[in-house]
Every structure is written in C-alpha cells, then in structure tokens.
C-alpha positions in Angstrom: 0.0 0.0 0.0 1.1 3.8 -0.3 1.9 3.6 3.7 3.6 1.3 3.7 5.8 2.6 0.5 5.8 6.1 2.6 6.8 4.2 5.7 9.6 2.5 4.0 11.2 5.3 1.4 10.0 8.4 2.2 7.6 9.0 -0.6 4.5 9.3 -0.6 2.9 8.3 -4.1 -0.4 9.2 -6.3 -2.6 6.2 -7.4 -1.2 5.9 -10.9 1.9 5.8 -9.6 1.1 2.9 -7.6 -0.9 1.0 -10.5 2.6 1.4 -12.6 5.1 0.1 -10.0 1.8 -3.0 -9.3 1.9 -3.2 -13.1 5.5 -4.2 -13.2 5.3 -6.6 -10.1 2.5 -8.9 -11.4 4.4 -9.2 -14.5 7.3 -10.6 -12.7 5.1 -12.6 -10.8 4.0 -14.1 -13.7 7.0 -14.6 -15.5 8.3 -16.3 -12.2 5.2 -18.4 -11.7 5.3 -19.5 -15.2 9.1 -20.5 -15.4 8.0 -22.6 -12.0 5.4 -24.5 -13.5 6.6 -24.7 -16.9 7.8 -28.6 -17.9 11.1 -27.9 -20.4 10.3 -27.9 -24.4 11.2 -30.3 -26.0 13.4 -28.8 -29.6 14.9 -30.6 -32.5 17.4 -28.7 -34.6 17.1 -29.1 -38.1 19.9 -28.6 -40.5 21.3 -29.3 -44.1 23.0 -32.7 -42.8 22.5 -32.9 -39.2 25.8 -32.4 -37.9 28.8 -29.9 -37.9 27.0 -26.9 -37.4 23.4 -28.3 -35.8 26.0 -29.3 -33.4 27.4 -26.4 -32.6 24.1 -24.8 -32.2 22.9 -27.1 -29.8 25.8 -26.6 -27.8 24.9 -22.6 -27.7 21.4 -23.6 -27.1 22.1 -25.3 -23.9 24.1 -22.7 -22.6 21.4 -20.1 -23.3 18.8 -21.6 -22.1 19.8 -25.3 -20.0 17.1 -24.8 -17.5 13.8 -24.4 -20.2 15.1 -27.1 -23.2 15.7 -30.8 -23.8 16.9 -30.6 -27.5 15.7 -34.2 -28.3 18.0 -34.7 -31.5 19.9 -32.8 -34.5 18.2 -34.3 -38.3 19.2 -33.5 -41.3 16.5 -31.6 -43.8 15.6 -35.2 -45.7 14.2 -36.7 -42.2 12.2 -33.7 -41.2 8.4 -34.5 -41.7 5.1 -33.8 -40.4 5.3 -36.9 -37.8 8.7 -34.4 -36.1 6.6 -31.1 -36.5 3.6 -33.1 -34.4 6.3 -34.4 -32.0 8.3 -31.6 -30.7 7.2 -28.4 -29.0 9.7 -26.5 -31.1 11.8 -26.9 -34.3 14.6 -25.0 -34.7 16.3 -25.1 -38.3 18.6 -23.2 -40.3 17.5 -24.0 -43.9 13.9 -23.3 -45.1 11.5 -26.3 -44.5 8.9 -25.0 -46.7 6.5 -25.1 -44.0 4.8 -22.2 -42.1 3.9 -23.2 -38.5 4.6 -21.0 -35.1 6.4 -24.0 -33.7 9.3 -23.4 -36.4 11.7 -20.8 -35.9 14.7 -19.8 -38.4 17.9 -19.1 -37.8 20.0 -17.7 -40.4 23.5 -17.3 -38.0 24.4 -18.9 -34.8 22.9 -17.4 -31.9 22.9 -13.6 -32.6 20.6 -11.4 -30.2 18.0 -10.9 -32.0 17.3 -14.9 -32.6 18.1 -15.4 -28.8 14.7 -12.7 -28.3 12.8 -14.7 -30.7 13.8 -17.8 -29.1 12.9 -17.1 -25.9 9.7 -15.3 -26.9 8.9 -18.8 -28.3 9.6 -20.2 -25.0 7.7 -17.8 -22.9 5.0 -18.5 -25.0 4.8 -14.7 -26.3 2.5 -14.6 -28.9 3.0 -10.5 -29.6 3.8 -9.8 -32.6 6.2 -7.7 -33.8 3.5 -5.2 -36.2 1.7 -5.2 -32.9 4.1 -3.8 -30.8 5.6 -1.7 -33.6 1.6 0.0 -34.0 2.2 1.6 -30.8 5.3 3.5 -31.4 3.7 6.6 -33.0 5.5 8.9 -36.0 4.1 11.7 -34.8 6.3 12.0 -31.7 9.4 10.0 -33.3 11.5 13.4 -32.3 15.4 12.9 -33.9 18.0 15.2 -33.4 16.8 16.7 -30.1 18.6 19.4 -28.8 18.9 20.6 -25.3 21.6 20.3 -22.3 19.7 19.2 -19.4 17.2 16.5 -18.5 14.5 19.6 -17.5 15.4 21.1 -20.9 15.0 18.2 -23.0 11.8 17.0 -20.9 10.0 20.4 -21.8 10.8 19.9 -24.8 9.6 16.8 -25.2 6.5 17.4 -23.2 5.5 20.7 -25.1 5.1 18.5 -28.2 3.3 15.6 -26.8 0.8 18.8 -25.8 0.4 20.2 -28.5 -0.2 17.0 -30.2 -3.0 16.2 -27.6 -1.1 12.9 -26.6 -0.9 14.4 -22.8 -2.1 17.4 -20.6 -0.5 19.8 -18.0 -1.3 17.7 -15.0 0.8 14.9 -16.7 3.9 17.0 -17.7 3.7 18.0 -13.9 3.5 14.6 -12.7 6.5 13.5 -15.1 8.4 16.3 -13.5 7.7 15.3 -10.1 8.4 11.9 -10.5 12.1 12.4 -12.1 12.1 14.9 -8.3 11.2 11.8 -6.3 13.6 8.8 -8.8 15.5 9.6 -12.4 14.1 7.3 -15.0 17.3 6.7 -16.5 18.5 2.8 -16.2 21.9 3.1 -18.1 22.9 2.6 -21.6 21.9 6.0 -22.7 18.3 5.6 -21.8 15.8 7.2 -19.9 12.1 6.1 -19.7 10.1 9.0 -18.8 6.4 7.7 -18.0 3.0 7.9 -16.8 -0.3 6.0 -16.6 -3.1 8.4 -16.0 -6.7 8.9 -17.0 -6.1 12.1 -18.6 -4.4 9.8 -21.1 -7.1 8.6 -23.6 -5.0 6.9 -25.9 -1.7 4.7 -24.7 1.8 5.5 -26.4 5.5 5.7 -26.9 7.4 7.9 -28.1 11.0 7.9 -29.1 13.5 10.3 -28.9 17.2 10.8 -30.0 18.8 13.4 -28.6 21.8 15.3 -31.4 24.0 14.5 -28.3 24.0 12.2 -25.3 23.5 14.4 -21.8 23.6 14.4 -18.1 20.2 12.5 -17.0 20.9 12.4 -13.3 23.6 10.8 -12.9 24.1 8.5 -16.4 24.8 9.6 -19.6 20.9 9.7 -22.0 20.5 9.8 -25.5 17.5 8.2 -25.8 14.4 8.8 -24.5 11.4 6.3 -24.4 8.6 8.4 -23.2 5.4 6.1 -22.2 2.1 7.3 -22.1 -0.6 4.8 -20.7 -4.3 4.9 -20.0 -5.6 3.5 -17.1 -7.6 1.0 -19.5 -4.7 -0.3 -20.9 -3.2 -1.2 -17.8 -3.6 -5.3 -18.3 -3.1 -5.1 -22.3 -0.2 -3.6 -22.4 1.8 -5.5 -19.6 3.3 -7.4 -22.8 4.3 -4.8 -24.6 6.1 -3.1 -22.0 8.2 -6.5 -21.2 9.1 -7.1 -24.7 9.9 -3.4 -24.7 12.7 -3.3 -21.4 13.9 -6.6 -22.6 15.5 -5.0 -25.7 16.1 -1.3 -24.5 18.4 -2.8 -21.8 20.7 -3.9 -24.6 23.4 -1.4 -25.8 23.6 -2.7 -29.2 20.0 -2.2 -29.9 20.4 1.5 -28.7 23.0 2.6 -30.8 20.9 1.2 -33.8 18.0 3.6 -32.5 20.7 6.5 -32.3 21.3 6.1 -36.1 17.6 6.1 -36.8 17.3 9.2 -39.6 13.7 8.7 -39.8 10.7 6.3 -38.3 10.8 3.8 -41.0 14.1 3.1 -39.7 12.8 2.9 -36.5 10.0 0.7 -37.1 12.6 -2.0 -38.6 14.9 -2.1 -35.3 11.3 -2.8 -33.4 9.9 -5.1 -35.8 13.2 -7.1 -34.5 12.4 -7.2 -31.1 
C-alpha cells in the first residue's frame, strides 16, 4: 500500500503511480510463476546434414537456455516430416523447410541477439507480434535530433510536443516532473524512460527520442528517451508490450541502432526485430 511505501522510502505516491510500480510486479510474478510450473520444451534442430554446425548450435542452445530445453536430436533436412513437426514443441532449423507453422523458428547465424529474443519469446509462449508492438510507437512523436543540455530542458521539450499534439495534458507533464524529483528514470545505456499511466491519457503511447547529443540525465549519460504514455484501461493489455519493450532497450547494441535512426521507417525496422 502507499503507507507502507511512505513508511519504507519516504515518498509518498499518487494512485497511478502505484498501479505502474503494481503493473510491473504482477508481471514478474508471472514470469516467475510461469518458469516454475513450466515442464522444459522439447526442440529438434534441423539442418542441411545434421551435424557440424546443428552441433554447434545445440551446444549454444544449452548454454542459453539449460534450464527451459531438452533438445531431443539434430536431423538433417531429408528426415524432417510432419510426424517431427507433431512431436516436438519446437523446431529450430537453419535451412527453409517450406513449412509455415509458429512452432518453427529460423535461424539464419548462430545465436545472434536478436534470434536469442525470438527464441525465448517462443519459449515464454509470447505470442506478440512484432507489427503489434511496432503499431504503438507513434510517428508523430518519433523526435530525432533533439537538442537541449539538461534533463529539465529536454523533458520540456519533449512534453510541449506531446501537448500540442494532444497525446498528454499539463497535469501529466507536472506529474512527469515530479516523478524524475522523487527517482531519475534513466537505467543506463543511454536511456531514460520517462512515463505515466493516467486517466487524462485517452490513448496509450510511446514515443521515441534521440537526442543530437547524449546528456547528463541524473547521474548516467541519455541519448534516448522512451517516453510512455498509458491509459488506465490499458493497464492489463499492455503488460506485454512493455516486457518485450525493457527486454531490448536494456541492450546497448540495440540503442546505438535507435541513435542512427534518420527517420521512423528506420525505427519501425529495429522494433519489428524485437
């Protein structure tokens, strides 16, 4: 409760606030509930002869994730039929199978990070899909090349567009204020996330923005700001999107593909890989 959150830091936090920070413990709760009753999946890596590199796959397979697989066998393309696509929970091959079916996932390279996501999306049994999530990043406030010095300057900035645009109102520019008062939103690797859930908001968000030059947030270096607009109503819906989005954004590589976004179509294709 808010007392006891008062009692324990000091602060003494609005409703929304509190739905946010609940927001994020349920889905922890359920990613931790899930991984506990979750039996491993049983894979089969499929590949042009079933050895040499399948092997070396499975090996990074096992690494990555040795508590949620048993990878059953390595076949080569000629045994792979519909009797193995009823028989495993997931196929993992790196030729084409001419076959279109969610338990199949491609790999074109070894392991890089963006099959890793896909892989474990499969696992978590993640049905979002990539034009869904991508829907709710909006052009309108894709802001690139932002200029300003400070976190207050580049917030006003940012907040005077989202405005005028009708995305928020005064009350939640001053409560996206206050909060960076009470805890920054940065979390490292040039990002800040900036956000409130609020029923002044009528239609949920994200925006994106790259500053011309990374800045002093608080205490960590920013040049990208995710700014996260949420209506109360969206509260349950959007509980996936918000994972799938912090499980990328925490990865550097990912931001300095953002950074060299020129426009939102190029935007929309680092997203689409999430």
């Amino acid at each position: 409760s808010n007392e006891i959150i008062k009692e324990v830091i000091g602060c003494d936090l609005s409703e929304d606030d509190i739905g946010f920070i609940a927001l994020h413990f349920a889905a922890a709760i359920e990613r931790y509930e899930g991984n506990c009753d979750k039996d491993k999946k049983n894979i089969v890596i499929v590949c042009e002869n079933g050895v040499g590199t399948s092997l070396l796959l499975k090996v990074k397979l096992e690494v990555k994730f040795k508590d949620r697989i048993n990878i059953i066998d390595t076949i080569p393309k000629y045994e792979f039929n519909e009797d193995v696509l009823n028989s495993y929970d997931l196929i993992i091959s790196t030729i084409n199978l001419e076959v279109e079916c969610d338990k199949v996932v491609y790999i074109k390279s070894l392991l890089d990070n963006d099959e890793i996501n896909l892989i474990d999306n499969k696992l978590s049994g993640n049905s979002l899909s990539s034009n869904e999530l991508v829907s709710k990043f909006k052009e309108s406030v894709f802001f690139n090349t932002l200029e300003g010095n400070t976190r207050d300057e580049i917030l006003e900035n940012i907040t005077n567009r989202l405005i005028e645009k009708k995305y928020i109102t005064q009350k939640v520019k001053e409560n996206i204020f206050n909060r960076e008062k009470l805890a920054s939103t940065e979390i490292g690797d040039l990002v800040a996330i900036p956000h409130d859930m609020n029923e002044e908001i009528k239609e949920s968000f994200i925006s994106v923005s790259v500053l011309k030059k990374a800045i002093t947030w608080n205490k960590e270096k920013v040049q990208v700001v995710f700014f996260i607009g949420m209506s109360v109503e969206d509260r349950e819906e959007w509980k996936a999107y918000l994972e799938k989005i912090y499980k990328n954004i925490i990865d550097i590589d990912v931001i300095k593909k953002i950074i060299k976004c020129q426009s939102f179509d190029e935007l929309k294709k680092v997203v689409s890989n999430f």
